[in-house]
GUPAGU-479802 format. One record per residue (C-alpha): residue number from 1; x, y, z. Coordinates in pm, 1 decimal, padded with zeros to 6 digits. Layout:
N
    i        px        py        pz
  NUM         X         Y         Z
...
//
This chain:
246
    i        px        py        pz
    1   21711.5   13586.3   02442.7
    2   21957.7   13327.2   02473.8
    3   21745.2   12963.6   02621.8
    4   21476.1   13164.5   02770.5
    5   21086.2   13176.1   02598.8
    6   20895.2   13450.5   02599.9
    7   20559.0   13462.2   02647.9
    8   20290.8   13766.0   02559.7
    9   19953.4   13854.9   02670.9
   10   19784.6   13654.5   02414.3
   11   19953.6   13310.8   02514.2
   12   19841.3   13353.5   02862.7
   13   19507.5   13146.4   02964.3
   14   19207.4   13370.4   03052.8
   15   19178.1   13447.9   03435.4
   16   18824.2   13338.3   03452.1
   17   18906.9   12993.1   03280.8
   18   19174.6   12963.0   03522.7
   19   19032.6   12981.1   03833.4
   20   18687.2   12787.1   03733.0
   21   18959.0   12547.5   03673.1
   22   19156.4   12536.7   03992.4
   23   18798.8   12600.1   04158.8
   24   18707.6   12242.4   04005.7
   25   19000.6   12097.1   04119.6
   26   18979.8   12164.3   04484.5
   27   18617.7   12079.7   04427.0
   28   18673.3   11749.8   04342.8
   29   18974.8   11649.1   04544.9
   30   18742.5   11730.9   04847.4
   31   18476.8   11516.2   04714.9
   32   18720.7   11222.7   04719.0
   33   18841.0   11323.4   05095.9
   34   18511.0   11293.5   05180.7
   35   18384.0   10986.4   05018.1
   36   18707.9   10819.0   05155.7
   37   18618.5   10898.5   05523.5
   38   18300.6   10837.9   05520.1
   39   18281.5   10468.5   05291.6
   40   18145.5   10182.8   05506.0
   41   18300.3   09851.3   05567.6
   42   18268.1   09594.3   05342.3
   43   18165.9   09233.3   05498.0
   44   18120.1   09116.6   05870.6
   45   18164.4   09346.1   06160.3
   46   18523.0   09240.6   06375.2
   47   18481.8   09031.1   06633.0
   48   18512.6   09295.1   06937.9
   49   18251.5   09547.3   06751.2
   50   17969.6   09249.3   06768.6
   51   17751.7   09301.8   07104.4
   52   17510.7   08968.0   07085.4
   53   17725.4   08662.1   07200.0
   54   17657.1   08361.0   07066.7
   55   17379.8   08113.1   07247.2
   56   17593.9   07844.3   07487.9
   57   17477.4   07476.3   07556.9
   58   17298.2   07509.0   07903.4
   59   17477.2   07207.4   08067.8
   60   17255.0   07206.8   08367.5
   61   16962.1   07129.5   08149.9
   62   16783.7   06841.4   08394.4
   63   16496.9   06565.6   08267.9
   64   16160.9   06582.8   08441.6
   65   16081.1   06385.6   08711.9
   66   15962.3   06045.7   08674.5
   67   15603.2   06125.3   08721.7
   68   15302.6   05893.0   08730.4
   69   14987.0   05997.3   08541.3
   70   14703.1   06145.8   08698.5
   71   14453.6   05924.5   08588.9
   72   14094.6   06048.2   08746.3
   73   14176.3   06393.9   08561.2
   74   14098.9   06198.3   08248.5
   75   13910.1   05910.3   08324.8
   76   13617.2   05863.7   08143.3
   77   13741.6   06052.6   07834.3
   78   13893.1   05973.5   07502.3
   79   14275.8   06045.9   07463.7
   80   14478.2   05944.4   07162.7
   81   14804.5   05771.0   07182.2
   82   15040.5   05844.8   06924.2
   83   15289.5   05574.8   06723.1
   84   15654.4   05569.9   06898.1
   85   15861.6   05695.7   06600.7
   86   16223.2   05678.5   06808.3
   87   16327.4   05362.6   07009.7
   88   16751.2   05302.2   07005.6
   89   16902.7   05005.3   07125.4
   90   17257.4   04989.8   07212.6
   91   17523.9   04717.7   07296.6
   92   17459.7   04403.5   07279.0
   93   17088.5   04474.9   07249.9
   94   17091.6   04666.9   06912.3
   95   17012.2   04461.5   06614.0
   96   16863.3   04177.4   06819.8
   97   16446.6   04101.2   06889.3
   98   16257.8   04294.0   06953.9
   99   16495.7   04553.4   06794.4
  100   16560.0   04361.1   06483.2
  101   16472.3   04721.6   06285.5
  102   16348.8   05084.7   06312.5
  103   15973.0   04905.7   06180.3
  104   15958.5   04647.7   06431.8
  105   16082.3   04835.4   06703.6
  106   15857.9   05098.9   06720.7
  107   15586.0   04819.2   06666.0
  108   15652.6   04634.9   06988.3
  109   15683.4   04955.1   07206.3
  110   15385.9   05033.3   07105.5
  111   15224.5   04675.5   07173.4
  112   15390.5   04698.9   07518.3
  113   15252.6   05034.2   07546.8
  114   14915.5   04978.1   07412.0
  115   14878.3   04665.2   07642.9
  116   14964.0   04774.2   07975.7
  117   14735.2   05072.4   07945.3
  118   14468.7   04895.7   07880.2
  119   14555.0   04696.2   08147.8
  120   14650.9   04924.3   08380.1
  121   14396.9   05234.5   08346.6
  122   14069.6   05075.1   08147.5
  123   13902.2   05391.3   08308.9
  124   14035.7   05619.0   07993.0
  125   13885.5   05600.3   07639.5
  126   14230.2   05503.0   07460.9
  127   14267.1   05575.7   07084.4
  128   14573.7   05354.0   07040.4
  129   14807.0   05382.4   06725.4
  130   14662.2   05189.1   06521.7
  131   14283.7   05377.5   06569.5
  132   14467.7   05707.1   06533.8
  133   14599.5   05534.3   06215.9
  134   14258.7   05458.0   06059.0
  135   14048.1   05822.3   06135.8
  136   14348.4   05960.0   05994.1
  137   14237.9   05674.0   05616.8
  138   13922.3   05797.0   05724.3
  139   13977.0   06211.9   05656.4
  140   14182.3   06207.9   05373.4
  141   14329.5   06531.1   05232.0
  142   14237.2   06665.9   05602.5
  143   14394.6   06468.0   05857.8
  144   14784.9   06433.7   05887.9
  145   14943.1   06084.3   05917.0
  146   15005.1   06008.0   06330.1
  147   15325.1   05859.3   06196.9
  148   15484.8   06143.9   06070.3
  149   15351.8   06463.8   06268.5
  150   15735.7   06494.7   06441.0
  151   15616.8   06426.0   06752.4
  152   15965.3   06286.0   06886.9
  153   16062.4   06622.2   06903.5
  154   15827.5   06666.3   07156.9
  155   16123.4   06525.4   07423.3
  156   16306.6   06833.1   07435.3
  157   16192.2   06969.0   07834.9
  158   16219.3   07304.9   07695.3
  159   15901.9   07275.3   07475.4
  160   15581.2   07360.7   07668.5
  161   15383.0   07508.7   07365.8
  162   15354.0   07278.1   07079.9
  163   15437.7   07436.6   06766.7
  164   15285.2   07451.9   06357.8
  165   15233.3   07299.2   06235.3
  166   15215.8   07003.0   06496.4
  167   14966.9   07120.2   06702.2
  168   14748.4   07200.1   06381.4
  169   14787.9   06850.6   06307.7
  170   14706.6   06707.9   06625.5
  171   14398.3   06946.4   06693.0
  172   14237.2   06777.8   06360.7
  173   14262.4   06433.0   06437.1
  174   14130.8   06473.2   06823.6
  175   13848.7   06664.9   06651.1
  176   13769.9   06347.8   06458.9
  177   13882.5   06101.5   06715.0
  178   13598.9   06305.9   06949.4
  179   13861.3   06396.5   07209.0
  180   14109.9   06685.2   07336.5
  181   14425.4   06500.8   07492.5
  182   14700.5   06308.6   07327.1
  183   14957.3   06068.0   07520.1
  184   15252.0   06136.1   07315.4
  185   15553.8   05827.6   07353.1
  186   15818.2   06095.9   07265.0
  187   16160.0   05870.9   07292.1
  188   16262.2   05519.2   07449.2
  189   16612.9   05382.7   07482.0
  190   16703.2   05020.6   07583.4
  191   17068.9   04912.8   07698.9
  192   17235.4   04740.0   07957.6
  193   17307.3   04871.7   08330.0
  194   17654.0   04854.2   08523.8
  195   17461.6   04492.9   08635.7
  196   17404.2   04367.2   08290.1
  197   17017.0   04430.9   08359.5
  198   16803.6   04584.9   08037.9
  199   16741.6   04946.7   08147.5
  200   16470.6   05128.0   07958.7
  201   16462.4   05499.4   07948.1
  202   16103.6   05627.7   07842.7
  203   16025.5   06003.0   07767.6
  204   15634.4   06071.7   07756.5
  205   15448.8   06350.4   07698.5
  206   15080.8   06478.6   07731.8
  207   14943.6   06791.1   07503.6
  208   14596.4   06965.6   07516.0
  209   14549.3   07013.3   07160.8
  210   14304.9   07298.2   07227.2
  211   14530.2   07515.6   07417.2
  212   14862.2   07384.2   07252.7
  213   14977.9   07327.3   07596.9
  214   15215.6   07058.2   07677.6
  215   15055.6   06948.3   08034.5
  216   15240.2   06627.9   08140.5
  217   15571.0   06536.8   08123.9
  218   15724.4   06188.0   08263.2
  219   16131.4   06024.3   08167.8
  220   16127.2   05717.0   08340.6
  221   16450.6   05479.9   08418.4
  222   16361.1   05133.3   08469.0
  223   16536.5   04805.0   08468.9
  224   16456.5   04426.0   08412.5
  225   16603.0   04138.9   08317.3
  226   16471.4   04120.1   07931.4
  227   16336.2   04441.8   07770.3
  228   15988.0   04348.4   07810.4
  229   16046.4   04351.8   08181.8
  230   16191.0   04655.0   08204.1
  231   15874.1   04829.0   07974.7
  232   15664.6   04667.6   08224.5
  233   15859.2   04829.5   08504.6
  234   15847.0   05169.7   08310.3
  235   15465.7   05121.3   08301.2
  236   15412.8   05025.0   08692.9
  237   15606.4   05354.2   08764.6
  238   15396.9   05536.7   08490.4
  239   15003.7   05348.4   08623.0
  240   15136.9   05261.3   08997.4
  241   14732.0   05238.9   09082.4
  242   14737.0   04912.4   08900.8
  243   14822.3   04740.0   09254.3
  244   14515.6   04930.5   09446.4
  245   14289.7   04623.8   09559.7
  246   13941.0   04610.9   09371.0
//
C-alpha cells in the first residue's frame, strides 16, 4: 500500500535471538562503564597526592670540635695511618710548592703528618703510609690498596659507622699490620686568611676497625706564615703534650 512495507511473521527476528542480543549489549556496555571507572593512572602520582617530601640540606650542620688526641688510650699500640687522598689549595697558593699537583700534595701532607707524630707522640706504634703501603704488596689478592679505600669520605660528621665495603677493607690490613685503630687524614685545605696568613683546615678521623665505629673526630683551623707552619700549628693543636717537660 502506497510507500509503506509490509512485513509478516516470517521476516520478524526470533524473540529468543533478540533479547540474547540486547542482553549482550547491555552486557558489554557495562563492562566498558566499569573498566573506565575503575582504570588506574598512568605515570607519576600529582604533586599534592605524594605524602614523603623530599630530604632538605640541613644548614645547621656544624664541624666537630677541634679536639686533641687522647694519646695514653693508645699508647703502646700499633695504629695505622692512612695516605691523605684530598688536599685543595686555593688563591694564590694553588698550583705553587708544595701544591705543585694532586701527587705531590698529598705526599708532603703526609711527610708533615708522618713527621710530627713521630715527633710528637713516639709512645704509639705508627704504621705510616708508606708501611700501610707495603703489607698491603705483601697480601696480594687479599689486602685492598690504602690509597684507594675512599677514605676521604670519611669527613662527612654524619658518618659514625664506617660502611662496605671500607670497613672490610680496613679490618684486613690492621689484621696484618697486627693492630685495631686507624688515624684516618680525611681532608686538608690550605688558603690565605683576611691577614694574608696560610690557614690550614685539617679534618681527621679515628675508626676501630673491629667494631666499625668511628671513635675520634678532630677539624682543626690553623694559621702560619708558610703552609708548613700552619701544618705544624694544626699538629700542636692535634699533640698539645708535645710541650709537657721530660
Amino acid at each position: 500500500m502506497g510507500g509503506y512495507i509490509t512485513l509478516s511473521n516470517s521476516d520478524l527476528p526470533d524473540k529468543g535471538v533478540l533479547v540474547n542480543h540486547i542482553s549482550r549489549l547491555f552486557l558489554l556496555v557495562g563492562l566498558a562503564a566499569c573498566a573506565g571507572g575503575s582504570q588506574a593512572p598512568v605515570g607519576p602520582d600529582p604533586v599534592e597526592a605524594q605524602t614523603t617530601p623530599a630530604p632538605k640540606p640541613n644548614p645547621n650542620q656544624k664541624m666537630p670540635p677541634a679536639a686533641p688526641m687522647n694519646i695514653l688510650g693508645i699508647a703502646g699500640q700499633v695504629v695505622g695511618v692512612l695516605p691523605s687522598t684530598l688536599v685543595v689549595a686555593r688563591d694564590s697558593l694553588a698550583g705553587k710548592a708544595p701544591f705543585t699537583d694532586r701527587a705531590s700534595s698529598t705526599k708532603w701532607v703526609d711527610m708533615m703528618l708522618g713527621d710530627g707524630m713521630q715527633l710528637r707522640a713516639p709512645e704509639v706504634k705508627w704504621k705510616l703510609p708508606e708501611q700501610m703501603r707495603s703489607l698491603a704488596r705483601s697480601a696480594p689478592g687479599i689486602a685492598a690498596d690504602p690509597d684507594y679505600m675512599g677514605q676521604a669520605a670519611l669527613r662527612d660528621p654524619q658518618i659514625v659507622k664506617v660502611p662496605d665495603p671500607m670497613i672490610s677493607n680496613l679490618r684486613t690490613l690492621m689484621a696484618i699490620a697486627g693492630g685495631r685503630f686507624v688515624f684516618v687524614p680525611a681532608s686538608f685545605s690550605f688558603q690565605h686568611d683576611s691577614t694574608g696568613a696560610v690557614e690550614a683546615r685539617a679534618n681527621f678521623v679515628g675508626v676501630d676497625t673491629r667494631a666499625g665505629d668511628v671513635v675520634f673526630r678532630s677539624y682543626i683551623i690553623a694559621s702560619g706564615a708558610t703552609p708548613a707552619a700552619a701544618m705544624d700549628s694544626v699538629l700542636t693543636i692535634l699533640f698539645p703534650s708535645v710541650t709537657a717537660e721530660p
